[in-house]
VEXTOR-136332 format. One record per atom (N, C-alpha, C): chain; atom name; x, y, z. Coordinates in pm, whole numbers, plus 50000, padded with zeros to 5 digits. Layout:
% residues N
PT:A:CA:X:Y:Z
...
***
This chain:
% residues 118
PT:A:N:25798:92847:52238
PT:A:CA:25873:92958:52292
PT:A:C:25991:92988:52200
PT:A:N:25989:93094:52141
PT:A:CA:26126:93155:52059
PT:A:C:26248:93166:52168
PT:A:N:26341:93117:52116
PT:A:CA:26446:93144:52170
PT:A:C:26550:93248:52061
PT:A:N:26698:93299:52078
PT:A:CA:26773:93398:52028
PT:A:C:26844:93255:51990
PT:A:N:26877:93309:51835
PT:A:CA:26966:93220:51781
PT:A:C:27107:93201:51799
PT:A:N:27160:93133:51828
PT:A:CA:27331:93150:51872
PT:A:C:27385:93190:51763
PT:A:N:27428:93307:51772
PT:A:CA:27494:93407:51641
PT:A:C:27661:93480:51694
PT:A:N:27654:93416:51851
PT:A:CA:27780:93507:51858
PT:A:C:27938:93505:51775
PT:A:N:28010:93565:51786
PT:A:CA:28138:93557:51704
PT:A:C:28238:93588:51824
PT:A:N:28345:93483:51757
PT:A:CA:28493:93543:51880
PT:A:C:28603:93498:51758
PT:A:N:28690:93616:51810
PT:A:CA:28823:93595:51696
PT:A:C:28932:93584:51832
PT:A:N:29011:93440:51799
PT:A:CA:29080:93473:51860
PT:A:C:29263:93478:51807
PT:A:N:29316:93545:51896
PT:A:CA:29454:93620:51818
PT:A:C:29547:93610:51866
PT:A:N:29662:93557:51786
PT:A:CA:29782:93560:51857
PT:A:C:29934:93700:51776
PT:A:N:29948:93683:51888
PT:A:CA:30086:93805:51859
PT:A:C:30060:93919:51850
PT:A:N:29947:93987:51939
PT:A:CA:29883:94088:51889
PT:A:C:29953:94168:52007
PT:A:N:30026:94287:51972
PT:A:CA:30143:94334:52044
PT:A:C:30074:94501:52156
PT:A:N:30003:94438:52250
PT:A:CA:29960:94528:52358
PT:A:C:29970:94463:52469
PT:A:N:29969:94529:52586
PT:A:CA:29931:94471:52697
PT:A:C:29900:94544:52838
PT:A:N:29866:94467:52924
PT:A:CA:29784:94506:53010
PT:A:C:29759:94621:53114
PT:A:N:29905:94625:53116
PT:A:CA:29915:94757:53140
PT:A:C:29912:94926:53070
PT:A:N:29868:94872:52979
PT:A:CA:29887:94941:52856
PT:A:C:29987:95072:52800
PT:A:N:30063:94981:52838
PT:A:CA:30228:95044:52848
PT:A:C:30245:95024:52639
PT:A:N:30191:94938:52652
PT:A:CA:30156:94924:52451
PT:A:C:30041:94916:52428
PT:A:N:29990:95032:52365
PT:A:CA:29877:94975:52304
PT:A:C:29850:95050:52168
PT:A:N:29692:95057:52161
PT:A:CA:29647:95085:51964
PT:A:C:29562:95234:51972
PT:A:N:29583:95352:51939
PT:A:CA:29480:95470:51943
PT:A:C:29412:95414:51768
PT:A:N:29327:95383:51744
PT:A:CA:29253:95355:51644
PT:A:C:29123:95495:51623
PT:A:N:29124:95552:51467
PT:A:CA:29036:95670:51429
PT:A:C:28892:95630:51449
PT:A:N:28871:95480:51428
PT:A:CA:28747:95446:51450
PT:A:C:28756:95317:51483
PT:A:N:28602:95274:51470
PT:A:CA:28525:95129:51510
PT:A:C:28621:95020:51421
PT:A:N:28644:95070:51292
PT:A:CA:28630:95024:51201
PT:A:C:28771:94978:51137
PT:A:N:28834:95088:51171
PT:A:CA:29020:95107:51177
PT:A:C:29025:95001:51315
PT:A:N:28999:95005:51389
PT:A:CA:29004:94942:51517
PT:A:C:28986:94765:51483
PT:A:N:28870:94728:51454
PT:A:CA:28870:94588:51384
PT:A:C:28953:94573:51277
PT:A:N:28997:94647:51220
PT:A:CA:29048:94577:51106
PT:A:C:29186:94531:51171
PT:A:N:29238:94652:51230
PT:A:CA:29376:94630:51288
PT:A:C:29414:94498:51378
PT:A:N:29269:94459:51436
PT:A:CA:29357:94375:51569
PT:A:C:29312:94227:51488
PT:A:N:29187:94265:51431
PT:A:CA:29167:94125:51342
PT:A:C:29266:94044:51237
PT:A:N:29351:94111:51224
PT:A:CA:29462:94092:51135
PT:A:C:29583:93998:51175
PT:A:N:29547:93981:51326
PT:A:CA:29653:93868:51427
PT:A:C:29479:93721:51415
PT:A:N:29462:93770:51345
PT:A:CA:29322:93662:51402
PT:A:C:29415:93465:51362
PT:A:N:29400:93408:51450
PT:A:CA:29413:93211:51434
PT:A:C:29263:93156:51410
PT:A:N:29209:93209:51497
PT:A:CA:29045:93093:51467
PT:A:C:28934:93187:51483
PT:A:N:28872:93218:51396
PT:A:CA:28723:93225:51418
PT:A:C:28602:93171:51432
PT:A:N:28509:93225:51519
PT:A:CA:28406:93098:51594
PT:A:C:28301:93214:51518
PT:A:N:28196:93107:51480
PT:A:CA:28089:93169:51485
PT:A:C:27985:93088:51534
PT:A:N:27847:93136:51478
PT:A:CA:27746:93109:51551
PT:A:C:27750:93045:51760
PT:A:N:27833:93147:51816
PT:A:CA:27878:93069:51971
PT:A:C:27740:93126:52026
PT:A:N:27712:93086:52171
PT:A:CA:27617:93123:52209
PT:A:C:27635:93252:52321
PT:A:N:27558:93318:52367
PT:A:CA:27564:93442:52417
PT:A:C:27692:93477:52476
PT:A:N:27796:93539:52471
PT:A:CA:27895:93560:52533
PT:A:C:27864:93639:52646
PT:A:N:27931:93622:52764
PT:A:CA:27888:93705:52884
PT:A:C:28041:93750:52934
PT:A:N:28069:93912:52892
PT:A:CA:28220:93997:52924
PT:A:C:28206:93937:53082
PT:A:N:28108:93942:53168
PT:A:CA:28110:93924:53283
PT:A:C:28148:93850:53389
PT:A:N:28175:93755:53296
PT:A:CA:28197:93566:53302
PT:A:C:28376:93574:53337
PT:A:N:28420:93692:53232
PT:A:CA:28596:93630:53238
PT:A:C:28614:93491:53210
PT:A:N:28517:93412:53117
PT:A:CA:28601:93266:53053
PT:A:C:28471:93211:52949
PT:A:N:28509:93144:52896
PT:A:CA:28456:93110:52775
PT:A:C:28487:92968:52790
PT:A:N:28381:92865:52662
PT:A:CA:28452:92704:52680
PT:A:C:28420:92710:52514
PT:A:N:28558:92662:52441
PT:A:CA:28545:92682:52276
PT:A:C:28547:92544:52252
PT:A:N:28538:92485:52162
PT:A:CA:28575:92377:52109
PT:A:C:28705:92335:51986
PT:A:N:28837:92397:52086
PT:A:CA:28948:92397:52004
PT:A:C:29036:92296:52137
PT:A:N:29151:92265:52116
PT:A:CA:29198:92207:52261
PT:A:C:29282:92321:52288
PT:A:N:29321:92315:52425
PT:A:CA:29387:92362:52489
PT:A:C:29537:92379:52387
PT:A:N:29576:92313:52322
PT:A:CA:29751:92288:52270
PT:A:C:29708:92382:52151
PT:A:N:29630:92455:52095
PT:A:CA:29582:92458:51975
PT:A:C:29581:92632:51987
PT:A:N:29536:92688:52111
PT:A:CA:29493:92786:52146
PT:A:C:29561:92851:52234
PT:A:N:29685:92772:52305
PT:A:CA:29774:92837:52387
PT:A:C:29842:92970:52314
PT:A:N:29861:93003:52202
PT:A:CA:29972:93032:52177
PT:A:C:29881:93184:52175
PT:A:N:29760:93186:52142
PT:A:CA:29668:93310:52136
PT:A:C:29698:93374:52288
PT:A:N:29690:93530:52208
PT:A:CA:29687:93628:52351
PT:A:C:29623:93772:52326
PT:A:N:29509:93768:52280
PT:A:CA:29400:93832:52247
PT:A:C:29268:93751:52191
PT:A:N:29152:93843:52255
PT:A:CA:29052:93740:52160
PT:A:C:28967:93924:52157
PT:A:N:28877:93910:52042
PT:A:CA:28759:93962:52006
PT:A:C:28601:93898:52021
PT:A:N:28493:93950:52113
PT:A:CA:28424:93868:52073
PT:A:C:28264:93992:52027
PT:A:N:28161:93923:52051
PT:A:CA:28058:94040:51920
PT:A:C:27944:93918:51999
PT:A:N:27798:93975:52063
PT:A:CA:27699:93897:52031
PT:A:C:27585:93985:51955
PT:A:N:27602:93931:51822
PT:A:CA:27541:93979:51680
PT:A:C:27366:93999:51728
PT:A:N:27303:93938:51788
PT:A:CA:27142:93935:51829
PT:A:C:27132:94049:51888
PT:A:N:27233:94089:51942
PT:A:CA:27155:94235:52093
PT:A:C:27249:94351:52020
PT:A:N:27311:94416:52083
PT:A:CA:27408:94546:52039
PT:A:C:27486:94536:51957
PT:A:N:27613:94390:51911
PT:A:CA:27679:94386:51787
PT:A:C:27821:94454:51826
PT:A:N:27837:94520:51960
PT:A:CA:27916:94588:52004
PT:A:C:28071:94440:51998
PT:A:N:28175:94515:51977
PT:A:CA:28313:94448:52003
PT:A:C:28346:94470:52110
PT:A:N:28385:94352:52171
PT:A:CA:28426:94351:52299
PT:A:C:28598:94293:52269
PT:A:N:28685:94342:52345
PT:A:CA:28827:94328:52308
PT:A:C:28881:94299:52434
PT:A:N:28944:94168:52440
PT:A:CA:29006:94129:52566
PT:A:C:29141:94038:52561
PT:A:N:29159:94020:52686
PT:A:CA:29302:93999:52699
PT:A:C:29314:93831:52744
PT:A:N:29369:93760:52670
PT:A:CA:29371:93599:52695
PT:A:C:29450:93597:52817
PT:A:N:29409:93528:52912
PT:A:CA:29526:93531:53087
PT:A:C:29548:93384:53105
PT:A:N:29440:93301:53033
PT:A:CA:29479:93159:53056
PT:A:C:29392:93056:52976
PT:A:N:29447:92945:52983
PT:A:CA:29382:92837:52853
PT:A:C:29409:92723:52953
PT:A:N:29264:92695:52961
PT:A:CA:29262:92552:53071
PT:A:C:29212:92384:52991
PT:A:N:29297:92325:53014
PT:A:CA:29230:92164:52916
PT:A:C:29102:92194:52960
PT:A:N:29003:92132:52926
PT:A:CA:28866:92043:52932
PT:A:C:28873:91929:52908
PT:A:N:28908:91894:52750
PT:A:CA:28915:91778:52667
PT:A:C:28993:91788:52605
PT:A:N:28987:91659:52507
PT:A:CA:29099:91672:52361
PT:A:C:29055:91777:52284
PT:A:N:28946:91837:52284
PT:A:CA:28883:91905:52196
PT:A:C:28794:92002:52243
PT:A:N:28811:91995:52374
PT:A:CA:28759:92165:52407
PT:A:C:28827:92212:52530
PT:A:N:28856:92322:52545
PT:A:CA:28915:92416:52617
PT:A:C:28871:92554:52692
PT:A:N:28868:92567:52823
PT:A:CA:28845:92715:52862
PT:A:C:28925:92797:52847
PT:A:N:28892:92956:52808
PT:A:CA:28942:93058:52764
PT:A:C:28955:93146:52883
PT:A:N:29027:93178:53000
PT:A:CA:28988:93318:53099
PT:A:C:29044:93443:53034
PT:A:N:28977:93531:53001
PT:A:CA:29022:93655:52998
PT:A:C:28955:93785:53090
PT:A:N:29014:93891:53029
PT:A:CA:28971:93987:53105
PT:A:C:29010:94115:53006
PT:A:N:28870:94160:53003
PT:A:CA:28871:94275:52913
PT:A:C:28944:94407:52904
PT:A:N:28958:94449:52741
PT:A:CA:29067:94525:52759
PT:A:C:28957:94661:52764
PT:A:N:28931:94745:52881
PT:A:CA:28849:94850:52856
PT:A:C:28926:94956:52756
PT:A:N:29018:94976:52702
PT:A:CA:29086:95063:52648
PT:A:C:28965:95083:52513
PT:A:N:29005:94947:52455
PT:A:CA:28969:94896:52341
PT:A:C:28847:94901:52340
PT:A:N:28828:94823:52437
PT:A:CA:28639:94825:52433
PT:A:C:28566:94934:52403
PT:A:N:28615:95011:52543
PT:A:CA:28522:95116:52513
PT:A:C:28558:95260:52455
PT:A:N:28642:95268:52410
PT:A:CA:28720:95402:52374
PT:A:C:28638:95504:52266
PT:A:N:28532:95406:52195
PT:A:CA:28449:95525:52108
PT:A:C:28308:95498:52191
PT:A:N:28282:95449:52311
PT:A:CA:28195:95498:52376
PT:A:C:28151:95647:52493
PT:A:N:28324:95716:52509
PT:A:CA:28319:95784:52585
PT:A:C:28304:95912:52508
PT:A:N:28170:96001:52545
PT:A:CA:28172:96121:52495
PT:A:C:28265:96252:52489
***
């Protein structure tokens, strides 16, 4: 049985100056202006992660908790299906271990979807 290769990507970012109310945020010309800009706060990039699910609101990385607090944005991408950027908002960083940590966020629809609306 084929399975989908774990290809996903998450950037995650600190100091990246928006928020939730979006009392601050980024009008970006494109897809492309848009990544470059927020990727530019990027601390750690993950690759090959396995399917990310926006739906979930949390993630489990293998960074610790002390390592990743300071992030307050993440990007994430699952490269196998649409490739689409998903852009969200870090709300909390829970221990697991010495060496891995849950991520809760909650997506920034601004970002997300802003060159999806016709």
């Amino acid at each position: 049985m084929a399975g989908v290769a774990p290809n996903g990507n998450i950037w995650l970012l600190r100091g990246v100056p928006v928020d939730m109310a979006h009392t601050k945020t980024y009008r970006p010309k494109s897809v492309t202006d848009q990544f470059t800009a927020f990727s530019a706060y990027t601390k750690y990039t993950l690759t090959e992660q396995t399917y990310i699910r926006h739906s979930v609101n949390s993630i489990r990385v293998e960074y610790s908790a002390d390592a990743v607090i300071d992030c307050n944005y993440m990007i994430f991408q699952n490269s196998s299906f649409s490739g689409k950027y998903f852009y969200a908002f870090i709300t909390d960083v829970e221990y697991v271990s010495n060496t891995t940590c849950t991520i809760v966020f909650e997506l920034d629809n601004l970002q997300t979807y802003s060159f999806d609306i016709a």
